[in-house]
Structures are given as C-alpha cells and as structure tokens.
N, C-alpha and C positions, 0 to 999 in steps of 0.2 A: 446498281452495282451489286455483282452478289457478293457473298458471304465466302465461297471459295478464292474471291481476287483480289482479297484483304490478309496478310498477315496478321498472326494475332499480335505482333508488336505494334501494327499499324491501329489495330482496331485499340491497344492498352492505352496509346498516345492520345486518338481521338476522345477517350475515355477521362482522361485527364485532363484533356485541355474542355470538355465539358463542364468538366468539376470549377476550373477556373475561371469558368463563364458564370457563372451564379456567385463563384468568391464578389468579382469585381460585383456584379450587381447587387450583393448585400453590401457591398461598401459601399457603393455611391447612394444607398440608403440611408446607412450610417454618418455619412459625411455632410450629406445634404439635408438629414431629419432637424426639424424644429425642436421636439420634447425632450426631456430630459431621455426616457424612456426608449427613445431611438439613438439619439446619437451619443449618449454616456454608459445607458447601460445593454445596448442590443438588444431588446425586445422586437427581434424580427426574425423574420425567414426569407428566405428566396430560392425558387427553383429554374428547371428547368422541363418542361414537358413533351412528348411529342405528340401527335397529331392524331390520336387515340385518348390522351389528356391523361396519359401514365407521367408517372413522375420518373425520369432518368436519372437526376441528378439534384443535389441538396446542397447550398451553402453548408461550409465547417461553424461558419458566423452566422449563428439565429438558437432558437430555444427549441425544443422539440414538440413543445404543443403549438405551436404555430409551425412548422415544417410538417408535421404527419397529419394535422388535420387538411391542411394546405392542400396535401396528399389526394384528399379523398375532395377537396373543395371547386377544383376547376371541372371535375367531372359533371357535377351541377350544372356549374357555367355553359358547357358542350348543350346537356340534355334542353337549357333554354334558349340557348345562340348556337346553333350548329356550326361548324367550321367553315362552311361553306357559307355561309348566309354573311361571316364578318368579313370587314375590311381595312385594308390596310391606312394604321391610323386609330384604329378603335382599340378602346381601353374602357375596359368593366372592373367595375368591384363591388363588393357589399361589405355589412357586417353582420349576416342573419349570422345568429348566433351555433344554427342546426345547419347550415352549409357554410358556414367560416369555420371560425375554430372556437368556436362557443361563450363568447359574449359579445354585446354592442361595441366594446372599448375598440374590437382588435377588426380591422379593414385589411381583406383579401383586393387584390388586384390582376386581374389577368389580362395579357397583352399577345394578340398572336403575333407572330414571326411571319415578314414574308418575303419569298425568295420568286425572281422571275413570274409573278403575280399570285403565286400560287400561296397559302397559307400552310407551314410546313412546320410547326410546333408552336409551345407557346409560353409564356413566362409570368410565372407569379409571385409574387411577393404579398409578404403582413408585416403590419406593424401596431402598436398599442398606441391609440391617443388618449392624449391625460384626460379629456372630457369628450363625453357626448349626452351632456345635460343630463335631463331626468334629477336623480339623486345625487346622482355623484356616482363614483366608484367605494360601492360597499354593498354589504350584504343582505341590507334595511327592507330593500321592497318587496312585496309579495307578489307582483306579476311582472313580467320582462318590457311590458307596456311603461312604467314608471321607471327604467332605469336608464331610457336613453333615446335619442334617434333612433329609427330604424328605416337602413336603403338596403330593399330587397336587390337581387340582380339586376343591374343593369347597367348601362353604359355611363361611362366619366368622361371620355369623348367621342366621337365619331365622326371617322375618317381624318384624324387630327385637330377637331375643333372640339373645346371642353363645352361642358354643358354648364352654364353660367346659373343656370338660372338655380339647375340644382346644387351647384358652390352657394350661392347666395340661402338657398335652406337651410343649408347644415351650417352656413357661415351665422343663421342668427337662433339658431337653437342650443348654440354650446358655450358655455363659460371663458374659455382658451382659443378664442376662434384665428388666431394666428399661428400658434402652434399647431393645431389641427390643419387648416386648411395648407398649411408649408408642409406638415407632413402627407397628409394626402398626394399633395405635387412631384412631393418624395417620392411616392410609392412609384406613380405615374414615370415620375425619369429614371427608375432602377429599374423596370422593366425594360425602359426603352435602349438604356446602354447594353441590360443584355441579350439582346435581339440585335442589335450593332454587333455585339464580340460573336453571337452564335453565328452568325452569318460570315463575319469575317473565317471565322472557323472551319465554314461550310466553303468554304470558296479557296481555304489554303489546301483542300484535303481532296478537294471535286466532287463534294456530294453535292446532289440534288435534293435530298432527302435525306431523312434521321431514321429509315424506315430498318435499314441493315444496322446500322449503328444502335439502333433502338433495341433492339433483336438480342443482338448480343450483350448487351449491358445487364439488359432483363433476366435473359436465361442463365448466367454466368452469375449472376447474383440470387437467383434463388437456388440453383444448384447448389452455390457455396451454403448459403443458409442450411438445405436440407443437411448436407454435410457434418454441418454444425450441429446441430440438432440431431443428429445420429448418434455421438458419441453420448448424449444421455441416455439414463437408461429410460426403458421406455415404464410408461404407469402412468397415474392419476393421483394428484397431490392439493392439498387443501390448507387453505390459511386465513385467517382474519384476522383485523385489525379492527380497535374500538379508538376513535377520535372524536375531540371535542363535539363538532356541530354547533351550532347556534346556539339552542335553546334545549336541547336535549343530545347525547349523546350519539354518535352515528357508529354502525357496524358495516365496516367491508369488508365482502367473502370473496372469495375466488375459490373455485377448481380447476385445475390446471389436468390437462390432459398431454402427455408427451408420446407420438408417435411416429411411423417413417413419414409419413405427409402431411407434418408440421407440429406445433404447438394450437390448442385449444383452450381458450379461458373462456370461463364460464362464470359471471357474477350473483348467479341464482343463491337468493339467501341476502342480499345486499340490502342494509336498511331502504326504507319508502321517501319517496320527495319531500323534500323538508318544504316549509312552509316559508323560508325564507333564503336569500341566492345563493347559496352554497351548492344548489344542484350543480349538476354536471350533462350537457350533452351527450349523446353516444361519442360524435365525432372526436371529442376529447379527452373520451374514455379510453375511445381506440388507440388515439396518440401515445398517450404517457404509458399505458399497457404494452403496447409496441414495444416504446422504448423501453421499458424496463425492463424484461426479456431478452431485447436486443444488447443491451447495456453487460450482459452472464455470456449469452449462448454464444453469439456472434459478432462482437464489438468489433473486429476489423473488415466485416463485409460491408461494403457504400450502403448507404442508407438509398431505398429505391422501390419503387412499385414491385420489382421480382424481390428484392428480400421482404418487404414488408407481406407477399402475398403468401406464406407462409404459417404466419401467425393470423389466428381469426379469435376472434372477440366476439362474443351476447352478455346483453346486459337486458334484464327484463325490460320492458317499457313498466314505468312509473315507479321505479326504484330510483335512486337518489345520482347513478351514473349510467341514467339512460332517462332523464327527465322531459316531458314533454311540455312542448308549444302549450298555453304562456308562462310554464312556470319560470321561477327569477333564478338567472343565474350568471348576473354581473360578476363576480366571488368564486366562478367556474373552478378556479384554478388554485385553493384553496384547497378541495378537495381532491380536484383531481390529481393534484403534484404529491399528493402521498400513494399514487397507484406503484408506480416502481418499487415502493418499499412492502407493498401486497403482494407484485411480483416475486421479489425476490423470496419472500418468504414461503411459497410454493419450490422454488427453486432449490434452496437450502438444504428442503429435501431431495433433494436428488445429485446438487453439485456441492459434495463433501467438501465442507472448508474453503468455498470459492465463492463468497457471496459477502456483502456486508453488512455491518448492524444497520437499523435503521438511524434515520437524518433526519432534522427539522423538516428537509423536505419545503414543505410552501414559503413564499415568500415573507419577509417582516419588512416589508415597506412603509419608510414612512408618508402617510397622505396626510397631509394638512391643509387647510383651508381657513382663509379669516376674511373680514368687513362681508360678513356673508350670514343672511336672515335665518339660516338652518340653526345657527348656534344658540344653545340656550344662555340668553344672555340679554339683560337690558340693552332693548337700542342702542344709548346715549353710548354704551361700551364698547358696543358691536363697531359704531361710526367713529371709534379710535384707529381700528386696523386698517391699511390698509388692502384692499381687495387683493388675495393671492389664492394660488389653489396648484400646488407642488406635490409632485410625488419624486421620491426620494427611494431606491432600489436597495435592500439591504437584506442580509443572510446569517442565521444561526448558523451553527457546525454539519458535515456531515457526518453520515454513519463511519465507524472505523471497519476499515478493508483490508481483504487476506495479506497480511504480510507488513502492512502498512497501517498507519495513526489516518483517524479523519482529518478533512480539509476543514482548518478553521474558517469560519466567518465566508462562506463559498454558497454558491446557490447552485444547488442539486436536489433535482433534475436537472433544473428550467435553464443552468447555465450561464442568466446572466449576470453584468457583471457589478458590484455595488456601485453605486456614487460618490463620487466625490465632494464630502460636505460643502466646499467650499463653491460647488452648484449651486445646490439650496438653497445656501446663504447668499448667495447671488442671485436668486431669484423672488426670495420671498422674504418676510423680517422674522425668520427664525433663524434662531444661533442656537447651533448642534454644541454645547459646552463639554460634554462629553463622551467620546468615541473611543474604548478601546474590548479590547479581550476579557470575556468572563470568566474567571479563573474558577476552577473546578467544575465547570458546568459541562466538561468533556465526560461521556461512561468511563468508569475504569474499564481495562483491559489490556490483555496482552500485548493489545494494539486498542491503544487509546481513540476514543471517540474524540472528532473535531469539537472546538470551543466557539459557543456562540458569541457574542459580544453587546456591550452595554452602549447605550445611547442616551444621552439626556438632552435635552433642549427645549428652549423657553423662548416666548414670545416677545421681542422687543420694542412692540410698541403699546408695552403694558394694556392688551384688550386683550377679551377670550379669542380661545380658538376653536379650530371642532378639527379634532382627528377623526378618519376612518381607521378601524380595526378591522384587519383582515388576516387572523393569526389562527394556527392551530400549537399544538402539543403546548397548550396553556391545562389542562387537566391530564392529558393522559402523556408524558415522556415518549419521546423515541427509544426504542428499546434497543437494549444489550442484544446479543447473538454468541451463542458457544461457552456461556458462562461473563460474558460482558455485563458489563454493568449499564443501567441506563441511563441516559442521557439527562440533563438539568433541563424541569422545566421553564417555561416559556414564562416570563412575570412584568406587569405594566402594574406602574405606580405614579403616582403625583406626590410632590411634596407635602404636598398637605396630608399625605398619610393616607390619600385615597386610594382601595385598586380597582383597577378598572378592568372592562371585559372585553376578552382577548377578540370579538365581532363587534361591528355596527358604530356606529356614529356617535361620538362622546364630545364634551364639552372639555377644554380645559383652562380654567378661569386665570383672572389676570394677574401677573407674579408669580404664577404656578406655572412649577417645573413639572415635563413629563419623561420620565423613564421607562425606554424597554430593556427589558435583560430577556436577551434570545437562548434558545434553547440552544443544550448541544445535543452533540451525538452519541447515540449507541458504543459501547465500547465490545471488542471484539476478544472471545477468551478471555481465560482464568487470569484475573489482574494478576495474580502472586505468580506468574509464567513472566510476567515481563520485567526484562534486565533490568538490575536497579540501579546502572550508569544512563538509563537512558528516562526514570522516574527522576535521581538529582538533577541531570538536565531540562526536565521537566521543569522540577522547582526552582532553578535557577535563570531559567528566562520568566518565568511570574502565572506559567500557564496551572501549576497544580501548586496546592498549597501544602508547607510540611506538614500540616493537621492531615491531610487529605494522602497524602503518601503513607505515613506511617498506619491511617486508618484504611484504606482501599488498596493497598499494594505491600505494606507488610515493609515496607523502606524505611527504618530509621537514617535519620542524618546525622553525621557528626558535626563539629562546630562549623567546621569551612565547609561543608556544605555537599561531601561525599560521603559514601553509603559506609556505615558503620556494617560492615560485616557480621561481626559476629550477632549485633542487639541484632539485623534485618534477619540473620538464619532462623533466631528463636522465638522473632514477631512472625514469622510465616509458620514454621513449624508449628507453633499455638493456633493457627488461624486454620488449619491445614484439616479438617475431617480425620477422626483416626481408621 
C-alpha cells in the first residue's frame, strides 16, 4: 500500500492506535508483574518495532532508561537472530548489561509479530527484578561477574515451548526466585498481547505490513525534531557537574553542539571508570542523554527511532559513561539519572529561562535485606530475622521549573512511581514509622525547588539488617539556576547517632532506627522575586519554615501567619545588593 492512498488522517489514526498497542502491553506487565518494582512502581518499558528493529512507538507507561536503551536493544537481538531465521512462537531475552539497558537487574524481551506467516515487526519489553544473586543490588563489586547472573541472547521459548531447563538456572541462582521467574513470564505475556492488539490493528486498517506506516512515523518525527531544534540558536556549549561517586568524587562533562542536523553531545573530559558499580554503559548514557534534550528541545514529538535519530552521543571508552566489559555496573542508574541535569545545563545556555534547576535526579530506594549471612552481625542475631530482601521505590524533590515550584518527593527522570509503604510492610518485617515532607530542603527561589522527604524505619524482629545505599547528592547538593538557591542535601543516619554513607552495603543493628532525609531541589531565581502570599502559603502547609522565609525569601510573618508588609519590604530591601 503506498504512501499516496493513505490520507494523513488515515495514517494520524494508525499512529495512535499504535501508541495504544504498547499502552496495553506495558499494562499487562504491570498487572501481571510479581515484584514490587513492576507492578507498584513501573520500572518498565514496552515497544513497538518494525521489521528493520527501529523503534515506532513507546509506552506513556515505563522509565526512559529502559525505553531508549530498549531502543538500541533489539537491534542486537536482529544482528544474532535474523528476522528470517525466527519463528512463530519464539521469545528472546537477556540482561547483558551492554546490549539491554545496562545492568543484570533489568531483562529485555523481544517477541516477533507474525502475520500470514510472514514475521512483520516485533515487540519488546524490560523490566527490573528485585534479584539476580551475586551481591545483591548495590554498588560493592568490582567486576560485573560478582553482581549477578548473566543470559547472553538468546531464546526463552521456541516456537511456543519455554526453555525449562534455562527457567530452572536462573530459577536456583536468585534469592526471589518467584518474583523473578513470575516476572520473566510477565515480560513473555506483555509481548504476546502486544502482537495480538498490533495485529488486530493491522487487520482493521488492511495493512500487510508496517513498512508505509513505518515510513511515515519515522520521517514525520524527525523532521519535527529537526524543527525543534532549529529554533535554537545554533553554537557549542559546555557544562559539568561534580557528584558524589563511591569513593572519590566524579566529574561529568559534556559539550554540546547545536546545528541544522541535530544536536551533538560529546562527554570528552568525563571522569575514568570507577573501581566500583557506578559505571555507566554507552547504551544508558545514550538513553538519559536522549532524554534530557528531548525533555527542553522537543517534549511533544513521540519518542521514536526518527526522533531519537537526531541526537548522537560519544562518550570516550573507559570513562565512567562509556564503561567497558567487566567493569561493575549494577548501580548504572545512579549515575546515569543525573545525565538530564548535564543536559540541561548546556541548554541553559542557549534556552533563556526555559530550563530547570537541577533535582535529586537518582533514585533513594529503600533496599533492605535480613536472616541473610552478608550482614555484619553475630549469627545467633542474623537467625532472628526472618529471610527478606525488598526494595521499596522512593524520591527526593525535583529541580524548580520555568514558571513553576519543583515536584515534591517525584522521581525524575526515571518517572517511577514511589511505593506504598504499606507494600513493604507487607512483604517484609520492616515498619516504615516515618514518611512525610522535608521541610526546607526545597532551594529557594522564585520558583521553589521540590521537597525531598524523610523516611524512618526499623526492624521488627529485633535483628540486624543490611541496607543497600544507592544514593547521590549526599556531598555535593542539586543546584539552584538563575540565582536559585540549592537544594538540601541528601542525609542517612541511625539513632544511635551513626551516619552512614550514602553507597554500598551497611549493617544496621538491632533496635536501631534508620533514617533517610532526601535531598531536594534546586530552586529557580532570585528567591526575594517570589510573591510572599505564595512563601505564607508555603509556611502554612509545613513545606518552608518561618526561620527559612524570613532568612531565604525576605518574608516576615505576622501573627496569623500572613506577610507583614511593611517588615517583608525592609527585610528585602536590606537583603537587596546596593
């Protein structure tokens, strides 16, 4: 069918009811996942590919390091299974860490499509399992060999029969092996309903193929991109950020290059591989980079192989966001989920006032573990707990944005969504005693940075435990933008008055309370610019405190608790440079 005997409403439709074809199949992920991590908080993606193994279309529902590496993932899968050679029935997946989306944790799946025998696109989906042995989920090992299973490419069934024997490997090499193995099955049936809908799809409309359809999706989406990218102006712009690291501090650089035939990032200058998993793959350097660019330049164009083809990415080999085979990089996402706020900061320069402070950015999940021989702890203590191993999804603030206050307690980039304690506690014997808002941990500004929030919680069956930490902006703050102020660091404590460090695998003994207080966000402009009906409001839902108004925004209060006028004119004017 060509391209002239389509209306473009015809082809707008088709386009749409594709997008809806990957909805449904990230939900009957969501629906059907075993781990907390799938079906509470969406740590997945799901596409749609055609028969080139370009990506058309993107679930709204997933994260963008698992959708953009996803991207570049089934391409792999083609160069070892030809399209030709599968069949109908067969389902591949891996978790190489350099052709998924860059660690063990996270399982790609690709299922081809087929119509009148022929194999005519294909569908992929990821999702994050709570284990695949090794260490655990943390930042500890020093090669990618100690942090997990690993299944290169290859087939999970064929011709519709699973491979049993390889279920029963991974089934005794993991900690969570019902979680795991339910969500693997997941993955398996969210492909297969979307290949059911694409088909139904292809059958309301009379295509034979995704080849015209394909076509148009592509071209129409990077032209809009170019578009987009026209209206900056054009030049070479540079930025770095200093973040915790492990053991020593880490430097990311970028140069950004803006031209009529796309954007160019360059990470030349990027601190070297750390010695422990906080590396970063290319694949997932590319993702978040992606997205954060895309997130300024062109946020309403479909996310797709023609927009994505636009933007290109080098990252040295052996720099710390272009890490090579074995180095460890379970913790991938750590680093990588502050790429967007690198982005933006090249951007900045060029899109006047249209950008935002930076955000806690990586996740503050809690992972805990107990009756488990890693913990430093006498046996006789350890054989109190019982055996759990819970990861629990949870978010500092973001950066404050053009016009607008950051999103409290919200995970961005990565999108997904917190847990609900009353999960955790439901699956394991910790009691979360304390969940709310960190009050002043928002930057000032004009446009206040989002507020991280406090977490406390202890073990109820009076034995140790062992968290993993897998935390940044514990030394260095998300920073202010345009005069913002920055953000509240990131701080882990015990009641015993211990603090703990914001990486790696820590003990926390029995009766002892652990506390995280999450960072917030960057605050945007000159705090003494922002209205001071909108600082009282502030301090009257419990987000800023009146120390923290009258000191950061120049807002006296009077008794009931609105802006004394005249004291807030003469506390700014003082505050005010002459």
């Amino acid at each position: 069918m060509s391209l002239s005997s389509l209306s473009q409403i015809q082809m707008q439709v088709m386009w749409d009811r594709l997008i809806a074809v990957t909805e449904e199949q990230a939900l009957t992920l969501i629906r059907t996942g075993f781990s907390t991590s799938t079906r509470e908080a969406g740590d997945v993606s799901a596409g749609v590919f055609d028969a080139q193994g370009r990506m058309l279309a993107q679930a709204v529902t997933g994260t963008p390091g698992h959708v953009n590496a996803m991207a570049r993932a089934v391409v792999h899968f083609l160069e070892k299974y030809p399209l030709d050679t599968m069949k109908d029935g067969d389902v591949f997946f891996t978790n190489d860490p350099w052709k998924g989306t860059g660690h063990l944790h996270d399982f790609t799946f690709v299922t081809p499509a087929f119509r009148n025998g022929r194999a005519i696109g294909l569908l992929a989906s990821t999702s994050h399992m709570v284990d695949v042995g090794g260490r655990g989920m943390g930042p500890d090992a020093r090669q990618v060999y100690e942090e997990g299973i690993y299944i290169p490419l290859l087939h999970f069934a064929r011709a519709g029969q699973v491979d049993e024997a390889l279920v029963e490997v991974i089934r005794g090499n993991v900690r969570e092996s019902t979680q795991v193995i339910g969500d693997l099955f997941s993955l398996a049936a969210c492909n297969k309903i979307g290949a059911r809908r694409l088909l139904s799809m292809m059958d309301e409309f009379g295509l034979d193929s995704l080849d015209t359809l394909a076509t148009h999706i592509l071209d129409r989406s990077r032209e809009a991109s170019l578009e987009a990218v026209a209206q900056l102006p054009a030049g070479t712009f540079r930025h770095e950020m200093t973040v915790d690291g492990y053991d020593k501090p880490v430097t990311l650089v970028a140069t950004m290059t803006v031209s009529a035939t796309g954007i160019d990032v360059d990470f030349d200058g990027t601190s070297g591989v750390s010695a422990f998993g906080i590396n970063v793959p290319f694949c997932y350097t590319e993702a978040y980079a992606s997205f954060g660019i895309k997130c300024i330049v062109s946020p309403k164009v479909p996310n797709n192989a023609g927009s994505l083809s636009i933007i290109r990415i080098r990252a040295p080999e052996g720099c710390i966001l272009n890490a090579q085979h074995p180095s460890p990089v379970a913790t991938r996402h750590i680093t990588g989920q502050l790429l967007p706020d690198l982005m933006f900061g090249c951007l900045a320069q060029s899109v006047k006032n249209g950008v935002p402070a930076e955000g806690t950015s990586c996740l503050w999940n809690l992972f805990a573990m107990g009756g488990d021989s890693r913990i430093e702890a006498d046996l006789e203590l350890i054989a109190k707990s019982r055996a759990f191993n819970v990861m629990s999804f949870h978010s500092g603030g973001t950066g404050a944005r053009p016009g607008l206050d950051g999103m409290s307690a919200t995970a961005f980039p990565s999108g997904v969504k917190n847990c609900p304690i009353e999960i955790t506690e439901a699956l394991s014997p910790i009691l979360v005693r304390r969940k709310e808002y960190r009050v002043d941990s928002g930057g000032a500004g004009e446009f206040r940075g989002g507020l991280g929030q406090v977490m406390e919680a202890v073990h109820l069956d009076d034995a140790p435990f062992l968290i993993s930490a897998n935390y940044d902006r514990v030394t260095f703050p998300p920073r202010g933008r345009e005069g913002g102020h920055d953000g509240a660091r990131g701080v882990l404590t015990t009641s015993a008055g211990r603090t703990l460090r914001g990486k790696g695998q820590q003990t926390i003994q029995p009766g002892e309370t652990f506390l995280m207080e999450m960072p917030g966000g960057g605050g945007l402009g000159d705090p003494m610019k922002r209205d001071p009906a909108r600082v009282a409001e502030d301090v009257r839902f419990g987000l800023v405190s009146r120390e923290a108004a009258e000191r950061d925004y120049g807002v006296v209060l009077a008794a009931d608790g609105t802006p004394d006028t005249d004291a807030t004119a003469r506390r700014r004017a003082a505050a005010t440079p002459a």
